[in-house]
C-alpha positions in Angstrom: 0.0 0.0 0.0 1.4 3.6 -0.9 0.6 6.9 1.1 1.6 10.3 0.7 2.4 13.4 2.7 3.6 16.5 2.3 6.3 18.2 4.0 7.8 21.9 4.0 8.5 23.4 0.7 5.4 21.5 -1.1 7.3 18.2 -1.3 5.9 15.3 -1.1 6.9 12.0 0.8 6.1 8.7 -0.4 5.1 5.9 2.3 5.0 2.2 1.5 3.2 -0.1 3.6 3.7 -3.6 4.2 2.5 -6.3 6.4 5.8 -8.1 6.9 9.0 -7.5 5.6 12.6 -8.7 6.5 13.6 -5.6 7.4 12.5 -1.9 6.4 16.0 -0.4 6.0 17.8 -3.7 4.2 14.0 -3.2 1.5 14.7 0.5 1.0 18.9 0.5 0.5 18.2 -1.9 -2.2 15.7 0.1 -3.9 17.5 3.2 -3.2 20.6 1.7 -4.8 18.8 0.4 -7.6 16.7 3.2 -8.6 13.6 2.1 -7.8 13.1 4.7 -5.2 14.5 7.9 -4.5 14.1 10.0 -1.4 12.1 11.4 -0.1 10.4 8.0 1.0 9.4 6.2 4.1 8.9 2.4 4.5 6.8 0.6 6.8 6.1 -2.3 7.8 3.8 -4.5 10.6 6.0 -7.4 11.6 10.0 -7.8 11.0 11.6 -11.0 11.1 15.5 -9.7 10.6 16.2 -6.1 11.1 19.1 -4.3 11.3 20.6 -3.5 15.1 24.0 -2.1 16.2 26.9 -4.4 16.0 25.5 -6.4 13.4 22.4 -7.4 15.6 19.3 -8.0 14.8 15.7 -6.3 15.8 12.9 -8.1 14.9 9.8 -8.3 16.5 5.8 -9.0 16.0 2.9 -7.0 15.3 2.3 -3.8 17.4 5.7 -2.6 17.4 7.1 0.0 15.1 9.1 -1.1 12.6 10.0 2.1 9.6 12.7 3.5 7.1 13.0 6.8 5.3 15.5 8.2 2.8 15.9 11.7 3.3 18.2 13.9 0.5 21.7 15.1 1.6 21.1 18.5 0.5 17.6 18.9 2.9 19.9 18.2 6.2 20.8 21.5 8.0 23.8 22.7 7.0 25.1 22.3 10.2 24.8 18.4 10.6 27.2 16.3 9.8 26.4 13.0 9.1 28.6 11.4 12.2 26.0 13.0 14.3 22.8 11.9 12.4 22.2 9.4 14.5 21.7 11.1 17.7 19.8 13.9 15.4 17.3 11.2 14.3 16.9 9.5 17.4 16.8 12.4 19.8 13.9 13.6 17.7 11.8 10.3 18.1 12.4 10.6 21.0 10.6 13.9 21.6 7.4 12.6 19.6 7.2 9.6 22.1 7.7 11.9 25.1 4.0 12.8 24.6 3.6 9.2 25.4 6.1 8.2 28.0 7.9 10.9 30.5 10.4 8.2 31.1 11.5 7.6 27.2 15.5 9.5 26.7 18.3 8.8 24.6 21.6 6.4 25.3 24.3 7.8 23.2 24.9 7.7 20.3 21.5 6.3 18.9 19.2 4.0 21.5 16.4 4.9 22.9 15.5 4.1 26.7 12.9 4.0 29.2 14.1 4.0 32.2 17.2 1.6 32.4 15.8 -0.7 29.7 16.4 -0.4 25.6 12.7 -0.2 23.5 14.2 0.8 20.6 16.7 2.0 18.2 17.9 4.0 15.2 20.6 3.5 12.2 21.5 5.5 9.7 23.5 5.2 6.3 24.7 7.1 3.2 23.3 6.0 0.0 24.4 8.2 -2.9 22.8 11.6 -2.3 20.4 10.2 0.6 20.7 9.4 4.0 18.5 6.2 5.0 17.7 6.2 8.7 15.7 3.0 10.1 14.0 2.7 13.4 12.7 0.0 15.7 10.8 0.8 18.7 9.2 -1.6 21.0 5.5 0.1 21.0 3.5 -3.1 22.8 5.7 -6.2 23.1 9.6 -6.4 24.1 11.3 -9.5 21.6 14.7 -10.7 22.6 14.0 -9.8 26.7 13.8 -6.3 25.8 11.2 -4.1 27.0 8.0 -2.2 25.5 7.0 1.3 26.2 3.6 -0.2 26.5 1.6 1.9 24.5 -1.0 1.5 22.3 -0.2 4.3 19.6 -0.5 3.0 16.0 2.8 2.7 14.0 1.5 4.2 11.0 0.4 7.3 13.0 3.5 7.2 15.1 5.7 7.4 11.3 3.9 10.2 10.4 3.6 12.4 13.5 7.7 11.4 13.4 7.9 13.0 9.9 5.9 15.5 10.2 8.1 16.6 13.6 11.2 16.6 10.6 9.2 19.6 8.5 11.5 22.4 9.7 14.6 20.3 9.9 15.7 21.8 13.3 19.7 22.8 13.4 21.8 20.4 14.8 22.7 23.0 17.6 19.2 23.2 18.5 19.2 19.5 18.8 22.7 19.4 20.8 21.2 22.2 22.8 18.9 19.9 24.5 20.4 16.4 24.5 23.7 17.7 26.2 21.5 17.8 29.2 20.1 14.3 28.4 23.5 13.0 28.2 24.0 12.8 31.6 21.5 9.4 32.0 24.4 7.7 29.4 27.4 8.0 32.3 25.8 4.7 34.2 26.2 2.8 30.7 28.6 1.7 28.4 29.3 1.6 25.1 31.3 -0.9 22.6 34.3 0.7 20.4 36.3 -1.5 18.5 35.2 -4.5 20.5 35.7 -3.3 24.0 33.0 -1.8 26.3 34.1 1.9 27.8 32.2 3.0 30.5 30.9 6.4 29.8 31.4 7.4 33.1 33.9 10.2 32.2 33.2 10.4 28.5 33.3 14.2 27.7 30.7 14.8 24.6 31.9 17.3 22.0 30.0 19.8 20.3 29.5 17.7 16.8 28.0 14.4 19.0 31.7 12.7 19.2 33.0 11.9 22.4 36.5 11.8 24.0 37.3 9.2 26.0 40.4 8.1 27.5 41.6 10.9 25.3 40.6 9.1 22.2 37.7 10.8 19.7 34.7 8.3 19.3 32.4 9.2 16.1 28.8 8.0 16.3 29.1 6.1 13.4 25.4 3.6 13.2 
């Protein structure tokens, strides 16, 4: 099934609606690469049996869980973002829109999103060409793999296009900094895995392009 909306500027944004896919972001690189897309489009999907997670890690899950790619142009990103930080851009605007939903929802660095101490979801992103594909998984209703769910009843398909919608204006990355400095804080009681070692983030100092230094090393957020 195909649905359209339109953003800012009189463009309009192509969804594609499935009812089970092997993953949303693997569907839309490949028809991105082969030209049978082109951004700006959004895929969705109700059940995903082999997503993409960080680390090479799956996210799958059933129905009632939110499960959605989109492929945005290079040249509609604020000037001031660069692409090691569109993770945390992406994600730290999801997690705004579910905010309405759940006090408790904030962002892990670089790009997982948490209630509480538990993961409910995710975000990757990727350059293609001239586009940027970001996919997200978040655990609306059910938790797979002993994760857990934010318990919420919102539809995905409404959730997608509240999200996009949110993306209109394209907020500057220093807006987006701005606020998730603050967040950042929550991330010092986790850790994070660089070059197959965990590092606690306990001292991590976070830059103002989304890297961080730790142990005097720079570490891009590079999902």
């Amino acid at each position: 099934m195909r649905n359209l909306i339109c953003l800012e500027g009189d463009s309009r944004l192509e969804i594609y609606s499935f009812d089970s896919l092997c993953s949303t972001q693997k569907y839309l690189v490949e028809k991105i690469r082969s030209g049978e897309l082109t951004a700006p489009v959004a895929v969705i999907t109700a059940e995903q049996s082999s997503g993409i997670g960080s680390r090479e890690n799956s996210w799958s899950g059933g129905r009632g869980n939110f499960f959605a790619s989109f492929a945005i142009g290079l040249g509609a990103l604020p000037e001031d973002l660069s692409l090691s930080s569109a993770s945390i851009y992406f994600a730290f605007i999801m997690k705004q829109v579910l905010k309405e939903y759940s006090d408790e929802v904030w962002l892990k660095w670089p790009n997982d999103l948490y209630k509480d101490n538990d993961k409910v979801g995710g975000i990757m992103t990727q350059k293609i060409g001239n586009s940027l594909v970001c996919g997200i998984g978040v655990n609306l209703r059910n938790s797979p793999s002993g994760f857990r769910g934010l318990d919420s009843d919102i539809p995905a398909p409404f959730l997608l296009e509240k999200y996009l919608k949110s993306l209109e204006r394209f907020p500057k990355w220093k807006q987006i900094f701005s606020e998730y400095q603050i967040e950042f804080e929550h991330s010092r009681r986790f850790s994070v895995h660089i070059e197959s070692y965990q590092k606690s983030l306990q001292d991590a100092l976070l830059c103002e392009d989304g890297s961080l230094l730790i142990e005097g090393k720079r570490v891009y957020s590079l999902r």
